[in-house]
DRENKOLSE-932731 format. One record per residue: residue in one letter; y, z, x of N, C-alpha, C, O in turn. Coordinates in steps of 0.05 Angstrom, whole numbers, padded with zeros to 5 digits, always signed. Layout:
<rs>
AYZXYZXYZXYZX
...
</rs>
This chain:
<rs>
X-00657-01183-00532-00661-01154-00530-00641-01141-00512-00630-01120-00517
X-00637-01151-00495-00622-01141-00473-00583-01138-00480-00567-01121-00473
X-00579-01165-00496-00559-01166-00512-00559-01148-00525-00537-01137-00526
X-00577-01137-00538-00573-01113-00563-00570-01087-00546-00559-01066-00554
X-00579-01091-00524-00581-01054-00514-00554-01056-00500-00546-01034-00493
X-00537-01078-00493-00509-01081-00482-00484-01075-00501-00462-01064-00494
X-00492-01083-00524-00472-01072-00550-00479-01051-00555-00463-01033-00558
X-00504-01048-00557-00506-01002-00564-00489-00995-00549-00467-00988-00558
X-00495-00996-00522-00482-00990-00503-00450-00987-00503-00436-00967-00501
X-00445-01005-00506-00407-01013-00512-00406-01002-00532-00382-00995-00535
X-00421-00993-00554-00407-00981-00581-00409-00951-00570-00386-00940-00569
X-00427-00938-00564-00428-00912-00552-00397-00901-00534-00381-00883-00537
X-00400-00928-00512-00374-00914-00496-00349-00916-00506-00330-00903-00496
X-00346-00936-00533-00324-00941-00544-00318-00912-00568-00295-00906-00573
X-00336-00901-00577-00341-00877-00589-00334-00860-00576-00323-00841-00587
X-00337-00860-00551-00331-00829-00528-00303-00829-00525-00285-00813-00527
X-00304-00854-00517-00270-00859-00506-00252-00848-00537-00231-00835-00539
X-00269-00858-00555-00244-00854-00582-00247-00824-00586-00227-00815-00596
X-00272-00802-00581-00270-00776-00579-00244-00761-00562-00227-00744-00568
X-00253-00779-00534-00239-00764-00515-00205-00772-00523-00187-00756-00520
X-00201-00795-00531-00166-00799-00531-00161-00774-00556-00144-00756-00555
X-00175-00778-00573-00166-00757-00599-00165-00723-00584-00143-00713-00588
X-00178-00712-00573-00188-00686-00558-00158-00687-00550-00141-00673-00563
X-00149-00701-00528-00127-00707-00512-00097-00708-00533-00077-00697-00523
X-00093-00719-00558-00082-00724-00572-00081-00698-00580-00061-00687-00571
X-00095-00683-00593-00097-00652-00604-00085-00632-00585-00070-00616-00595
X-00089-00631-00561-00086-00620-00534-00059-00621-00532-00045-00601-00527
X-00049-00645-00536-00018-00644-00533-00004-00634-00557+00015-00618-00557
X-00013-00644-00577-00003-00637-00602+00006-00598-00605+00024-00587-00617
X-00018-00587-00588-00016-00556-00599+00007-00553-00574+00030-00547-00580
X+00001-00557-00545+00024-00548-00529+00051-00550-00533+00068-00533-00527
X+00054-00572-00544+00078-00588-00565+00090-00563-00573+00112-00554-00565
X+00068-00549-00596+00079-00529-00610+00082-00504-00604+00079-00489-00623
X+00087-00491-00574+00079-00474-00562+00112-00465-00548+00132-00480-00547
X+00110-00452-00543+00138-00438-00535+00138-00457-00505+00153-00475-00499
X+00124-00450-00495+00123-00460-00459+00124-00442-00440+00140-00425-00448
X+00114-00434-00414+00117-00424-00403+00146-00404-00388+00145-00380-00386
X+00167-00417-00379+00192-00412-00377+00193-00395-00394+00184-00372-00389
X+00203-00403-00423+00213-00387-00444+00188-00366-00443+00200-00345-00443
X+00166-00361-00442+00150-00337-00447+00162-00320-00423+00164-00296-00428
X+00169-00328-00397+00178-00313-00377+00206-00304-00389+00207-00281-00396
X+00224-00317-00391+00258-00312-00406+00249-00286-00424+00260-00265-00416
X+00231-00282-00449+00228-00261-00462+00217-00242-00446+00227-00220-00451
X+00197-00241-00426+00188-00220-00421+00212-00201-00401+00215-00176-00400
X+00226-00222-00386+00249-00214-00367+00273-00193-00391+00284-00171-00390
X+00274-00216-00407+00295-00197-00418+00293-00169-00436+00311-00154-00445
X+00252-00167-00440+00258-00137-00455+00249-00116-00435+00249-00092-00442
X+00239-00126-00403+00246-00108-00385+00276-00093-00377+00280-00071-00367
X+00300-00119-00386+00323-00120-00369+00327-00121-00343+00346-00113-00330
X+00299-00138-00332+00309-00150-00309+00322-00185-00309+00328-00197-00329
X+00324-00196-00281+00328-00225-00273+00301-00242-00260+00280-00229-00258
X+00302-00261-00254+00282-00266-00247+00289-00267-00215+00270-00272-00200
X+00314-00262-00205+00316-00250-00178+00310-00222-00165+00307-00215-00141
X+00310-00209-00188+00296-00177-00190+00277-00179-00179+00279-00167-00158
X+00248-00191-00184+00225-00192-00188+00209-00210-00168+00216-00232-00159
X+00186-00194-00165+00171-00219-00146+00148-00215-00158+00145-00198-00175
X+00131-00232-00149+00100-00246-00163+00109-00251-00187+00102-00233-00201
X+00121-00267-00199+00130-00276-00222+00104-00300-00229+00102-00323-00221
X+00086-00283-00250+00068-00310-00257+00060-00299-00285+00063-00277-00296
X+00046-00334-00296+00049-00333-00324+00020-00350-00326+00015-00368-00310
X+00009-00345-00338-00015-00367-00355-00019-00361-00383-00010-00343-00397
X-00040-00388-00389-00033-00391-00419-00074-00385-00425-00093-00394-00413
X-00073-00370-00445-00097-00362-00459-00109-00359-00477-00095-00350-00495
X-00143-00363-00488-00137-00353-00516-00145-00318-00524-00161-00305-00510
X-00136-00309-00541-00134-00277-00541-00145-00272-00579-00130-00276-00598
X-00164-00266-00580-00172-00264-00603-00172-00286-00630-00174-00283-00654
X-00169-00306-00615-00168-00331-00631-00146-00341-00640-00144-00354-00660
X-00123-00333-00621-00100-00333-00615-00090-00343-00578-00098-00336-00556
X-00072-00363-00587-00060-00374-00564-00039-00357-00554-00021-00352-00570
X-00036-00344-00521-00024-00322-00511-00003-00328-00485-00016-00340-00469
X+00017-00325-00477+00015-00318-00455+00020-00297-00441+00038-00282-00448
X+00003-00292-00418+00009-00267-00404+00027-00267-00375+00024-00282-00355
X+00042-00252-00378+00067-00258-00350+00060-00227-00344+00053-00208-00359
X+00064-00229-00319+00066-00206-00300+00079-00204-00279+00074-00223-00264
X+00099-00187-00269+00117-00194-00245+00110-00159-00233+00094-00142-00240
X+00130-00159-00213+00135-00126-00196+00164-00134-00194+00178-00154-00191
X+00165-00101-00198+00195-00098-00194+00197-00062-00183+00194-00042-00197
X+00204-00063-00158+00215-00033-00148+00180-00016-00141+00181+00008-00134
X+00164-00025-00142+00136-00018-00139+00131-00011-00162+00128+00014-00166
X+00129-00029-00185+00127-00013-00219+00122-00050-00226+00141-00066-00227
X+00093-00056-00231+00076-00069-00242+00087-00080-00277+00087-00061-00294
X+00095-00105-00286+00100-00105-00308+00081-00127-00320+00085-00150-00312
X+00056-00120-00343+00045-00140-00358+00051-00148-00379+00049-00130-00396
X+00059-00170-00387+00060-00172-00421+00043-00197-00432+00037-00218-00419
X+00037-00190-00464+00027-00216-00472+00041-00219-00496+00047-00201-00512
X+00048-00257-00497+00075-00261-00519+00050-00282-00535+00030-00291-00524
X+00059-00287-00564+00056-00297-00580+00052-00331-00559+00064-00340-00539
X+00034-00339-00573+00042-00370-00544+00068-00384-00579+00091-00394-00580
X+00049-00378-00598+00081-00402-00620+00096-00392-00617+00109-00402-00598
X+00109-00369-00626+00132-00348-00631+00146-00334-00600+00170-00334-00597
X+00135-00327-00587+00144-00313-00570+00149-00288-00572+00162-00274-00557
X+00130-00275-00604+00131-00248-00600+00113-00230-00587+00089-00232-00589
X+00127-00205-00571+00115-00195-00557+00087-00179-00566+00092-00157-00577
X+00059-00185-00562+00039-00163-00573+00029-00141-00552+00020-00119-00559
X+00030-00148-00531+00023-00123-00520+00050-00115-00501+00072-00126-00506
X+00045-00094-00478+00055-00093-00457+00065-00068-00445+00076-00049-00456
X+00056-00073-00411+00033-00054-00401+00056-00041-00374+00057-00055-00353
X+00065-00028-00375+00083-00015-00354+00073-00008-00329+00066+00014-00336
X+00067-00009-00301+00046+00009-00295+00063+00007-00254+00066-00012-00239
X+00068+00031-00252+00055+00064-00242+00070+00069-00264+00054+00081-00279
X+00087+00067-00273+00108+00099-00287+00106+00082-00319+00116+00062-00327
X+00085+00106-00333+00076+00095-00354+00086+00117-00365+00086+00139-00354
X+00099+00110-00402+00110+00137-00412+00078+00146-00428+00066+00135-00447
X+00071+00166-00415+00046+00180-00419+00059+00210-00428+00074+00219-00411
X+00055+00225-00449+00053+00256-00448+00037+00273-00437+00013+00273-00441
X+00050+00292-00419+00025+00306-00400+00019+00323-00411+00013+00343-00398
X+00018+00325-00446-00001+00342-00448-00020+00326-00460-00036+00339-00474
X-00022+00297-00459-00043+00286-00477-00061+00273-00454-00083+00263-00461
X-00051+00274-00422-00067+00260-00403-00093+00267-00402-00097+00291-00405
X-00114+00252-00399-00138+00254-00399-00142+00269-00370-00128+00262-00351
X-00164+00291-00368-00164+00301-00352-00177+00287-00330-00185+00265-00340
X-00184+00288-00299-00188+00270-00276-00201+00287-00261-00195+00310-00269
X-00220+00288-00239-00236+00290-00225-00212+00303-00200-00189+00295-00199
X-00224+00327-00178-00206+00328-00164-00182+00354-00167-00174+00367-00186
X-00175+00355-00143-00155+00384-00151-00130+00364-00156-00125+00342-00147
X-00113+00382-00175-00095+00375-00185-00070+00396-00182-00075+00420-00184
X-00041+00386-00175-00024+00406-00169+00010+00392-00183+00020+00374-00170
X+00018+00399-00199+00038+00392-00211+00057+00420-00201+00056+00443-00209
X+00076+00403-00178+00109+00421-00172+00126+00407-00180+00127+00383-00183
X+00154+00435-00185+00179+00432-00196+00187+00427-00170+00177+00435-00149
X+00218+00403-00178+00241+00393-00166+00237+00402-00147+00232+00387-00128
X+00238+00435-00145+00254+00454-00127+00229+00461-00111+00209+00465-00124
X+00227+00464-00082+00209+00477-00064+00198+00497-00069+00190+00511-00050
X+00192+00506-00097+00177+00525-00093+00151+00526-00099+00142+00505-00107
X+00133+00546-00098+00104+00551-00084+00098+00526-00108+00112+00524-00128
X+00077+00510-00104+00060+00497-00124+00045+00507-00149+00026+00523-00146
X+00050+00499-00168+00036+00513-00199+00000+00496-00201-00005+00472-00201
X-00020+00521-00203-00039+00504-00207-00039+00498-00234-00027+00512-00251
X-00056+00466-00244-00051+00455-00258-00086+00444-00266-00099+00437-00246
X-00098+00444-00289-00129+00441-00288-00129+00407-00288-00146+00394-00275
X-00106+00394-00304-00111+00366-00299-00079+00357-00292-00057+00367-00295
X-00091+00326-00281-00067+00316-00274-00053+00303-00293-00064+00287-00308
X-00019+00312-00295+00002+00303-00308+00016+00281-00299+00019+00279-00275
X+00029+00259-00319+00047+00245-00313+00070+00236-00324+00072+00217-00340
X+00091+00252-00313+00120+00252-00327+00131+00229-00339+00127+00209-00325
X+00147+00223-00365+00149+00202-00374+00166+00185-00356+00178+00194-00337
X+00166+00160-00365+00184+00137-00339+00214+00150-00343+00228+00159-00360
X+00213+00143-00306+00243+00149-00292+00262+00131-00300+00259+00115-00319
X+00283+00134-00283+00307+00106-00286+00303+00107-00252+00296+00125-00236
X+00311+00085-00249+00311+00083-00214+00341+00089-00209+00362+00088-00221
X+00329+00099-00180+00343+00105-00153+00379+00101-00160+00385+00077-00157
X+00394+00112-00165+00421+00105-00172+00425+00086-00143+00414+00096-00123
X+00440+00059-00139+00451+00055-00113+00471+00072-00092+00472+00069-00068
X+00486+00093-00109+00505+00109-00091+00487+00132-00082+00491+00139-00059
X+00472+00141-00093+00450+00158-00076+00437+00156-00060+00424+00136-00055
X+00438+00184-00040+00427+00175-00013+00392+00179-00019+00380+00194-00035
X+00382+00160-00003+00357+00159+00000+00332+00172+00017+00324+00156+00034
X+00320+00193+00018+00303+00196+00044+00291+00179+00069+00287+00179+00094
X+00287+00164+00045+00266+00134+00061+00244+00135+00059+00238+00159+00057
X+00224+00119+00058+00190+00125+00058+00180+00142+00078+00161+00157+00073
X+00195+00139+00111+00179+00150+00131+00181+00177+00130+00163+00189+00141
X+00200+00190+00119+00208+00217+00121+00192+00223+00093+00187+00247+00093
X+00182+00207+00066+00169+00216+00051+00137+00222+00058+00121+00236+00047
X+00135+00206+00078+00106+00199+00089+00094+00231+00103+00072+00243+00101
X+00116+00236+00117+00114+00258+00136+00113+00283+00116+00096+00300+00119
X+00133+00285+00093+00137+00303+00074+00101+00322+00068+00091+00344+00067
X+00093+00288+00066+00056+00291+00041+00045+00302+00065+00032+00322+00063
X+00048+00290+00094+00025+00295+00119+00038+00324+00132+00028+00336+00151
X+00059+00332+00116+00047+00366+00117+00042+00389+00102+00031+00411+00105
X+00052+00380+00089+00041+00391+00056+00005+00383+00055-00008+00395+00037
X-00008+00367+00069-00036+00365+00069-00052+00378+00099-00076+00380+00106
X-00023+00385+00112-00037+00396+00135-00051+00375+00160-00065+00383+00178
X-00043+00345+00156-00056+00326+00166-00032+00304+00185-00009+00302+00177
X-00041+00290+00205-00017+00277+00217-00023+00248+00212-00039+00242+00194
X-00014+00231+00224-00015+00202+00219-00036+00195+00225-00053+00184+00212
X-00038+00203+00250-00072+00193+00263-00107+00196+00249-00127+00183+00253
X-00099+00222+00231-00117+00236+00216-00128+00214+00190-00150+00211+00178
X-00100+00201+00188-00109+00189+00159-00104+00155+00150-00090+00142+00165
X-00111+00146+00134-00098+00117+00127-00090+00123+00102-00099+00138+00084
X-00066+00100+00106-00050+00104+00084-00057+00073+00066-00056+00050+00075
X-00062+00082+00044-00068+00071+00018-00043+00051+00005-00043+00027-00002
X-00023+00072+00004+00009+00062-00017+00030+00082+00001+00031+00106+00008
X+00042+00066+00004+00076+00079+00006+00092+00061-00002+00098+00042+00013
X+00109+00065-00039+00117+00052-00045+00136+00074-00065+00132+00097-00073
X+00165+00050-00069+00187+00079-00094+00176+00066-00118+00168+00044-00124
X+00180+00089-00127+00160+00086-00155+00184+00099-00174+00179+00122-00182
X+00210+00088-00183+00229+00101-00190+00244+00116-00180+00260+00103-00167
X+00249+00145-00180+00262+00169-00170+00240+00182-00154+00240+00206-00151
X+00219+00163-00143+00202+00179-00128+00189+00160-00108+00195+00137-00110
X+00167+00170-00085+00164+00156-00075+00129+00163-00078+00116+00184-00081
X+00121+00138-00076+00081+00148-00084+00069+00143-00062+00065+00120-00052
X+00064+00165-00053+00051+00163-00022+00016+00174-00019+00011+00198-00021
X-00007+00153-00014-00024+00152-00027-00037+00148+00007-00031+00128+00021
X-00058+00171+00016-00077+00159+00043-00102+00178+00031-00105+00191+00010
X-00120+00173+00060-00142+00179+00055-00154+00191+00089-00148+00183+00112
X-00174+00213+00079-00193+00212+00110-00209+00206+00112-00210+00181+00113
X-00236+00221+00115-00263+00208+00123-00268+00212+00088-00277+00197+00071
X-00262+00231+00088-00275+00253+00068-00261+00250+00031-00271+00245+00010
X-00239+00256+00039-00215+00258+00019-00201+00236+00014-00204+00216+00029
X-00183+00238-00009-00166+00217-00020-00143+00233-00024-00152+00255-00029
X-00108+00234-00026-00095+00248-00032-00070+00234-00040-00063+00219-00022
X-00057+00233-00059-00037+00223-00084-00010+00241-00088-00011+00260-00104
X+00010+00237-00078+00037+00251-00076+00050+00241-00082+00051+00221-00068
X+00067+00241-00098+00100+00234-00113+00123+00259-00105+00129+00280-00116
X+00132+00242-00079+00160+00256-00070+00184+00243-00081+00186+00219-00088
X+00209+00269-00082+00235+00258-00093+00249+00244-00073+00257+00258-00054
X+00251+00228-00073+00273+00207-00060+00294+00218-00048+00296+00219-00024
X+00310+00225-00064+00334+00249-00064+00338+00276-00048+00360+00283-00038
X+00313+00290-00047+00314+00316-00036+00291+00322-00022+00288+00342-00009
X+00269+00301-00026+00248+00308-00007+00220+00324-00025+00196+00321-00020
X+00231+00341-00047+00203+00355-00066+00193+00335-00072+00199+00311-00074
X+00169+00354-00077+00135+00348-00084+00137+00354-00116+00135+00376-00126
X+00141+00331-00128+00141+00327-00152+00110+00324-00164+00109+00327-00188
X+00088+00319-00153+00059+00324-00157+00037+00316-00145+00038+00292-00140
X+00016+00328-00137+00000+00319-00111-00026+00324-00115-00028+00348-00115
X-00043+00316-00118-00079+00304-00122-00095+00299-00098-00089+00282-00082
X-00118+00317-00095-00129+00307-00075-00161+00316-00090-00168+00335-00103
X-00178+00290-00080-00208+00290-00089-00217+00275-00071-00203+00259-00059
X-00248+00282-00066-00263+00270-00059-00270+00248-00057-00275+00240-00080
X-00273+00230-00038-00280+00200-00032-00316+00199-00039-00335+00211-00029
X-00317+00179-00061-00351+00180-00052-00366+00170-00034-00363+00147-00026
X-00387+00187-00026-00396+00188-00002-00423+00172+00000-00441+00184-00011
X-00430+00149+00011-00448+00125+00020-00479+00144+00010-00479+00168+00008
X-00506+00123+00004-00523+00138+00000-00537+00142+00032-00530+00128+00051
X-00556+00161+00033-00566+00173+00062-00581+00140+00073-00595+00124+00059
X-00571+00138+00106-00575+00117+00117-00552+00090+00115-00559+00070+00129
X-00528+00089+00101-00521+00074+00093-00484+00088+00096-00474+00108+00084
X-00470+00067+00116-00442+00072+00118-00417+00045+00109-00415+00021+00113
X-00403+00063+00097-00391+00042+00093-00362+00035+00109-00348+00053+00117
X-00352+00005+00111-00335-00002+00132-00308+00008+00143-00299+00006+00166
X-00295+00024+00113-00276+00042+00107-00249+00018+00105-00251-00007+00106
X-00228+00034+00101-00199+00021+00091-00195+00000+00112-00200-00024+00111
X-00185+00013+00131-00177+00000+00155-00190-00027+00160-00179-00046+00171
X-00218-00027+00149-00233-00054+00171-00232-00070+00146-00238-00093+00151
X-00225-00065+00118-00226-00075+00099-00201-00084+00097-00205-00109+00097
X-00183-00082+00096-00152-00092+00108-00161-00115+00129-00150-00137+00129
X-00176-00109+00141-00163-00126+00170-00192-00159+00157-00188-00183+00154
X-00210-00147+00154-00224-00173+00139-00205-00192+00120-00200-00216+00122
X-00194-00168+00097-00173-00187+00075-00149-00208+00098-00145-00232+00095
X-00139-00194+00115-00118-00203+00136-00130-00230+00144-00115-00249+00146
X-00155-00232+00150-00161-00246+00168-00174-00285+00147-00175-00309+00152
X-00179-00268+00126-00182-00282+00101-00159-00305+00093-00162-00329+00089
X-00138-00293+00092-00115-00301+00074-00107-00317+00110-00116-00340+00113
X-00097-00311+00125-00082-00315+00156-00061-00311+00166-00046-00326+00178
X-00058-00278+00159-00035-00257+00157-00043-00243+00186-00061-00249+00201
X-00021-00222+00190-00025-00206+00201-00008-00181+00185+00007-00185+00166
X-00013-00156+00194-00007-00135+00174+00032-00140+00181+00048-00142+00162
X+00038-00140+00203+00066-00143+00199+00081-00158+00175+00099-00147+00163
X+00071-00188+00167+00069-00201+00153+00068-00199+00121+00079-00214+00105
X+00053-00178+00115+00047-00167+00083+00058-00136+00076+00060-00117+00091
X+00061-00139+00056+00064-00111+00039+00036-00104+00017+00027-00115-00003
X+00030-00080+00032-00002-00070+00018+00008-00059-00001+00025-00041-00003
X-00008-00076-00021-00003-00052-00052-00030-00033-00060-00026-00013-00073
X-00059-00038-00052-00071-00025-00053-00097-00030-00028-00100-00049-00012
X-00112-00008-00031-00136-00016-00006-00147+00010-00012-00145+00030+00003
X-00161+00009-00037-00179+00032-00051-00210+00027-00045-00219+00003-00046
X-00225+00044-00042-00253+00037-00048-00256+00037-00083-00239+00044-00100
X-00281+00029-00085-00288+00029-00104-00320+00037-00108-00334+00023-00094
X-00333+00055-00123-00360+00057-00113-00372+00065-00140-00393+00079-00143
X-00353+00053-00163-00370+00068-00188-00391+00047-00189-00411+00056-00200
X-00393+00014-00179-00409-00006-00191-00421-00001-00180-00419+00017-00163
X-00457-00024-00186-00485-00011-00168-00472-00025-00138-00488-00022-00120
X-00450-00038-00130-00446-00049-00107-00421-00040-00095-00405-00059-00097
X-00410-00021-00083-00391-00007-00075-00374-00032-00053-00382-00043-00033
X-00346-00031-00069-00332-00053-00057-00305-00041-00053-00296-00029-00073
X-00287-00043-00026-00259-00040-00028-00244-00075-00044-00250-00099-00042
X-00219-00057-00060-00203-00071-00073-00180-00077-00057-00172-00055-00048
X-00168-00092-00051-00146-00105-00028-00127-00117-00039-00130-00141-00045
X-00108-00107-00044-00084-00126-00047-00060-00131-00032-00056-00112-00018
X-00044-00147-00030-00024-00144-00011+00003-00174-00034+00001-00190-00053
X+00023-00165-00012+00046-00185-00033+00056-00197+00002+00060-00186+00024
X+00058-00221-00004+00073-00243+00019+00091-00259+00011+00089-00283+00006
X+00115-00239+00010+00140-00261-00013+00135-00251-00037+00131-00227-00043
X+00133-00277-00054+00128-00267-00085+00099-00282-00093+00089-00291-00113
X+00091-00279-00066+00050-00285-00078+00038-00261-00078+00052-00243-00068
X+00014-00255-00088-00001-00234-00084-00024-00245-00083-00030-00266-00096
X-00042-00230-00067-00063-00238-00051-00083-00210-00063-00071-00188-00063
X-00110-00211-00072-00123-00202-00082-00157-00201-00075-00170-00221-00081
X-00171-00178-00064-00195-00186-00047-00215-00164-00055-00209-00140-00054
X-00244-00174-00065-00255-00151-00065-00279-00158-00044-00290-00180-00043
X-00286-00134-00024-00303-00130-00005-00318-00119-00006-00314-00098-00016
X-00342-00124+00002-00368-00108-00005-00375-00083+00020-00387-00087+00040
X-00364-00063+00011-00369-00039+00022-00387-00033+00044-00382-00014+00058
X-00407-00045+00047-00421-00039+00073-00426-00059+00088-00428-00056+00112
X-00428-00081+00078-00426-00113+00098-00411-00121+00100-00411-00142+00113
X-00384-00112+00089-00352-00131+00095-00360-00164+00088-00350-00182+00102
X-00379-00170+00064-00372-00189+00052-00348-00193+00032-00340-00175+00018
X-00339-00217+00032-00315-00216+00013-00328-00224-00006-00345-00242-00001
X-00326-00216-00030-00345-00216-00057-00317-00237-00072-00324-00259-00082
X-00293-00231-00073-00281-00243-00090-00248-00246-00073-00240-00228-00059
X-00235-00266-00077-00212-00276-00079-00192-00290-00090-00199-00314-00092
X-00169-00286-00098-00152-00291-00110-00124-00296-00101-00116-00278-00086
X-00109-00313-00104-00084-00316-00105-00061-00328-00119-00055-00352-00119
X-00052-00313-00127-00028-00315-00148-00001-00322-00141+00015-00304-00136
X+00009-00350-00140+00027-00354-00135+00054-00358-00157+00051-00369-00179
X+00080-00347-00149+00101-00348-00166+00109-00378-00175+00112-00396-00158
X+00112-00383-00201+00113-00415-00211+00088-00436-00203+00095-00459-00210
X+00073-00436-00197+00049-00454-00190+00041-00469-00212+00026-00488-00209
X+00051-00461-00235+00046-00478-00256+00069-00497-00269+00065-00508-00290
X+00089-00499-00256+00115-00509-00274+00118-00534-00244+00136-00551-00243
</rs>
């Protein structure tokens, strides 16, 4: 008897094993037939027309997408976000996602929450505007052109809002093409400016309301939410470049969103709004898969 339950036995695991080598066999068989990672990066680089020295956070994974094998690459370049997803056999491109400077028509923009103020080039008085516009994508910054710089764009928005450094935290200061997107906040408010590089105008400026905690209940704000993510990863702010540090308060659990770039990693954190728990983390490193 015991003999007999020792050959079940051995036929069973000899069955699994012959599942699992075949599974493994198939597995390779389809990657086999798959463009590969590299080459999905080579196409996406070249219908941006960048290099892959251009670019940082250069990463790629492989997925399935409607019953379809994908990959999705995403890099930054100049503070302008690039997603794409390629065919994983072919390498043709099906989606792909531009983002800050998306060619959107402002007259088709969905309207947004918040005062809204769309100005020309030129210094003069601001045009009110019922929703916010966004001009189709720029070309960047010529190199022989002189540049403002961020700090003098910074100062530009903090008086045009009537507010000084101390008053506020800053969200984004990043060139966003022929402009620079200068993005803080107070207790109260949130405020969104795209200055020209070039000459200093207020190419368009947004300011709305932050939502506000329910009664009895505060939440930690930007600043302490930064310095939690900081303390997370084992940075210090000198150390990183912030790409975002937004609240977020539409879910039933109001969380700031954290990102930052160290080199060509990006570091990714969501915090829970009134306990400064870290709810979620992420990190994306350039090539980690090759």
């Amino acid at each position: 008897m015991e003999e007999k339950k020792k050959s079940k036995l051995s036929l069973i695991l000899g069955i699994l094993a012959g599942i699992a080598l075949l599974s493994l066999i198939a597995v390779l068989a389809v990657q086999k037939s798959l463009i590969g990672t590299e080459r999905a990066e080579e196409i996406a680089l070249a219908d941006a027309g960048l290099s892959a020295d251009q670019v940082s956070a250069l990463r790629t994974k492989l997925s399935s997408e409607d019953g379809s094998m994908v990959y999705e690459v995403s890099f930054y370049c100049d503070g302008t976000e690039y997603e794409y997803t390629l065919l994983a056999k072919n390498g043709d491109i099906a989606a792909r996602d531009i983002d800050p400077e998306q060619q959107v028509s402002p007259q088709t923009e969905p309207a947004t929450q918040g005062t809204v103020q769309t100005v020309p080039e030129t210094l003069s008085e601001p045009v009110p505007k019922p929703t916010e516009t966004t001009a189709p994508e720029t070309a960047p910054l010529p190199t022989d052109t002189a540049d403002i710089g961020i700090a003098a764009a910074k100062q530009i928005a903090l008086a045009d809002a009537g507010l000084t450094e101390a008053d506020v935290t800053f969200v984004r200061t990043a060139p966003d093409g022929r402009y620079y997107d200068v993005e803080f906040c107070t207790a109260d408010t949130e405020y969104d400016y795209e200055i020209s590089r070039t000459d200093g105008s207020i190419r368009e400026k947004e300011s709305k309301a932050l939502p506000t905690p329910p009664a009895g209940v505060t939440y930690i704000g930007n600043d302490k939410a930064r310095e939690l993510a900081l303390q997370a990863a084992g940075f210090t702010e000198a150390d990183v470049q912030f790409t975002e540090a937004k609240l977020d308060a539409d879910d039933r659990r109001p969380k700031y969103d954290v990102e930052f770039l160290v080199g060509n990693n990006e570091y990714s954190f969501e915090i829970d709004a009134v306990t400064g728990e870290i709810l979620k983390q992420e990190t994306e490193v350039e090539h980690d898969m090759h």
